[in-house]
N, C-alpha and C positions, 0 to 999 in steps of 0.2 A: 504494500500500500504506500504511495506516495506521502510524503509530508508536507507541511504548509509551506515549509520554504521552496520546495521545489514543487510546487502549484503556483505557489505568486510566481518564481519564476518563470515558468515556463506561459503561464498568464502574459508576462510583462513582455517576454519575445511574442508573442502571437500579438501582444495589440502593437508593439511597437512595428513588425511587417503589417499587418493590417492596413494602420496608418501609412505605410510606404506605400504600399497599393493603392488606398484609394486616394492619395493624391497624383500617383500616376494615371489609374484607370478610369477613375466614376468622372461624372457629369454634375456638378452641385445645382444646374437649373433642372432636371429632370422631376417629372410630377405625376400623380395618377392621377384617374378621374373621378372625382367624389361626389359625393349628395344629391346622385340622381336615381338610386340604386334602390333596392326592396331590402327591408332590412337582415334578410337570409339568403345566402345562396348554396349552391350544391357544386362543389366539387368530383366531375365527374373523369377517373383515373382511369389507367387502359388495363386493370384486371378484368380475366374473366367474370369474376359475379358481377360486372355491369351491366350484363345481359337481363340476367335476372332483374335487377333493376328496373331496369329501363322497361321490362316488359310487363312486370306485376306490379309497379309500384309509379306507372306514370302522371298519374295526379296530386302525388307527393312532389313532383317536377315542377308541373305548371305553376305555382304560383311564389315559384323561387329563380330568382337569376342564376343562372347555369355558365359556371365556366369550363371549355373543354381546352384538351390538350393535344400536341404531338400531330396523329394522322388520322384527326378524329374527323377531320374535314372530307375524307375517302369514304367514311361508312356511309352505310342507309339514313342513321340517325341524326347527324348533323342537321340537312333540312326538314326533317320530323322535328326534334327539339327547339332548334336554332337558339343556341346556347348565345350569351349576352358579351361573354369574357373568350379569348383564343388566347391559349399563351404556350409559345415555342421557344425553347432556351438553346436545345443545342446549336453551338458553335460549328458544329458541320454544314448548315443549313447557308451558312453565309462565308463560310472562308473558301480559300479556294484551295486545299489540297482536301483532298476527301476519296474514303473508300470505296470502293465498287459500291456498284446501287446510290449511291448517295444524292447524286443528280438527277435523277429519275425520282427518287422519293421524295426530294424538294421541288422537283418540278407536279409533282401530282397532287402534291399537296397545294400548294399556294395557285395551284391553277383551276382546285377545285373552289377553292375560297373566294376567287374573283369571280367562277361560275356562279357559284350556286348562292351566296348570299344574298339576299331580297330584302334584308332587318339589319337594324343600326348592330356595326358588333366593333366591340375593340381587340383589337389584334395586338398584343403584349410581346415583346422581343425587347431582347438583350441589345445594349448601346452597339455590339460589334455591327445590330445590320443598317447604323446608318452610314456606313461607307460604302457599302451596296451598294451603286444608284442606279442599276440595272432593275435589280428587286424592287427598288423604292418605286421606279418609274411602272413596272409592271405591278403592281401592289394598287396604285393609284387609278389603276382602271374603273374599279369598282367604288363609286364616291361612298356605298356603305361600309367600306372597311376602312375604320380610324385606326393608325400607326401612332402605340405608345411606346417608347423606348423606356428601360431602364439600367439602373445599376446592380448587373449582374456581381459584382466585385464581392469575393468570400471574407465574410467579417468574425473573427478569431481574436478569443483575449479576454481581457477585464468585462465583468459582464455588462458595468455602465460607462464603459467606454461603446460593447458592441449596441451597446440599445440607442444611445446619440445618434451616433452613424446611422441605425435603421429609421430614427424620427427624421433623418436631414434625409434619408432616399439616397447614402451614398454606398451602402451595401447590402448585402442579405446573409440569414444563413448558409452556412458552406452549401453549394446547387447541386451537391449530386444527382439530381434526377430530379425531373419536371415538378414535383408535386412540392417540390419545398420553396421552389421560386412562387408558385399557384397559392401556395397558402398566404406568402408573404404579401403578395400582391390582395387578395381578398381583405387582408386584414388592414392594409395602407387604406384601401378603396373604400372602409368605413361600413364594412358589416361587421353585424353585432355577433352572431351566431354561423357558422360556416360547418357545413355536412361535406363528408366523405363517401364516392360510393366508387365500387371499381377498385379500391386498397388493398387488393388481397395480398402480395407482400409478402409471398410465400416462397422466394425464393430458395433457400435454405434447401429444402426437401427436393429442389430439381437442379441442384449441381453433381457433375458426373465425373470422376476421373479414369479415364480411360486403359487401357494395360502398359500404352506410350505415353502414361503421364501428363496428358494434355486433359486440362480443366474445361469442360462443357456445359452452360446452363441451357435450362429448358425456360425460355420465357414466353409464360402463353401470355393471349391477349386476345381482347372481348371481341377484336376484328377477324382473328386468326380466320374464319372461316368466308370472311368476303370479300377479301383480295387475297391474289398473293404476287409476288413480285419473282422477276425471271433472273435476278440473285439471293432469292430466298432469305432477305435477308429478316423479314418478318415472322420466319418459321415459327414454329410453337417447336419445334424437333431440339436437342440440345447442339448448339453451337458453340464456337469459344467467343471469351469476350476479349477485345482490345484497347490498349489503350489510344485514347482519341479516336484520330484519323487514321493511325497508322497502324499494318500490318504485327504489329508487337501483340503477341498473346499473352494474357494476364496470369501469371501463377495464383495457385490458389488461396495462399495468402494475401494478395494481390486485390483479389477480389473479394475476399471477407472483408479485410478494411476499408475497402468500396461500398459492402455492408454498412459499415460500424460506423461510416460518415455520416450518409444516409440516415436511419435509424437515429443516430445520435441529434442529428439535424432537426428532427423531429420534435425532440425534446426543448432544444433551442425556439423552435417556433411558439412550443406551447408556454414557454417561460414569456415569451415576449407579447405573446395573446393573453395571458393571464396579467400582464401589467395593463395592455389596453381593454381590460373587460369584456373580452371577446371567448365565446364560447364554442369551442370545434369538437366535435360530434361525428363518433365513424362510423357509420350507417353499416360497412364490410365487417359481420361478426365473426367472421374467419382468420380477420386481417392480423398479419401476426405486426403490426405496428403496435406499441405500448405507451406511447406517451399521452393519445386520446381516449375519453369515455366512448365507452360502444354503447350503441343503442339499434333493436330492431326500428324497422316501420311499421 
């Protein structure tokens, strides 16, 4: 077990990089959009049980703002729902080295976005895609999709140093994965209450190691059965993970700490929703997340 002296320390290095960071990285005019909004919304994640959701439980929907994620613009549901909030973090989406499939998945995505929305929606990205001006210029075809940037910048350290930073919008909790940027942003946006569905977060139980030692997860997802992509990269089958863009396979320590961020990020969110009186609620009773109250519908 650690002691206090090497807690503050190691406290004191994480805020003092922090600070390096988002004076290099963030944006201090960046802003969300507030006090137009229903005072609940639903966070809807790409686990299977959002199926279930979405199909027994759709009147628990309608009279909640619905934020979706990632390639949720490809399913059936998007203009079934027409969800209020879009928010896409990964950095593959806008740099420009990137893995097989990668161009194809950002191209089907944001060209279903400009097809099919018909209702006001804010479309949530990280500050890297405004040097895009490619994206920006084809994004703007559609006058209902409003382009909000923010500061993706991982905030680490004293815990009211990281909480400042989150009240000025110059960082977030570490982004390992879409839903911690999603929360963050819901709870800047000024709801009081934020639901969970689609959490299931059950990674754990579908990592594989192989006889040649290579690490494979199985990541299913609530779309797994309505497209599929001709690099497979969508599979629900186990694959290895990499890191970033690049062809580098993750060991499998590698990818528990990839875990532990994650997960731990969680906690951070709820620390930071409990100082602003915000109440989040995981509707996924399966979901092996532990830092939110579960509840059925």
């Amino acid at each position: 077990m650690k002691s206090q002296i090497q807690i503050f320390l190691e406290n004191m290095l994480l805020s003092v990089l922090t600070v390096g960071k988002v004076l290099l990285l963030s944006n201090p005019f960046l802003r969300f959009p507030r006090n137009k909004f229903k005072k609940s919304c639903v966070i809807l994640a790409n686990g299977p049980s959002l199926n279930q959701t979405i199909t027994e439980h759709r009147s628990f929907l309608e009279d909640k703002a619905l934020f979706c994620v990632n390639l949720f613009a490809r399913t059936k549901n998007y203009e079934l729902l027409k969800p209020a909030f879009y928010v896409i973090t990964s950095p593959e989406y806008w740099n420009k080295d990137e893995k097989d499939g990668w161009y194809e998945d950002r191209y089907k995505t944001f060209q279903d976005i400009v097809d099919k929305t018909k209702w006001e929606l804010y479309l949530i990205v990280p500050k890297l895609a405004k040097k895009n001006r490619v994206w920006i210029k084809f994004m703007e075809r559609n006058p209902n999709v409003q382009l909000i940037y923010f500061n993706n910048t991982p905030v680490e350290g004293f815990r009211w140093i990281n909480h400042l930073l989150f009240n000025l919008n110059l960082g977030i909790p570490r982004p390992h994965n879409v839903l911690i940027p999603s929360l963050f942003i819901a709870i800047k946006c000024g709801f009081k209450k934020i639901y969970l569905a689609g959490t299931d977060h059950n990674w754990l139980q579908d990592i594989y190691v192989t006889e040649n030692n290579e690490v494979l997860l199985s990541q299913k997802h609530f779309y797994d059965d309505q497209f599929q992509d001709k690099n497979n990269k969508n599979s629900p089958h186990p694959r290895p993970m990499y890191h970033g863009t690049t062809k580098e396979k993750r060991k499998l320590h590698e990818v528990l700490i990839k875990f532990y961020h994650a997960f731990k990020g969680y906690w951070d969110i709820k620390d930071y929703a409990s100082e602003k009186n915000v109440n989040i609620v995981n509707l996924t009773t399966n979901s092996y997340i532990d830092a939110f109250n579960k509840e059925e519908i």
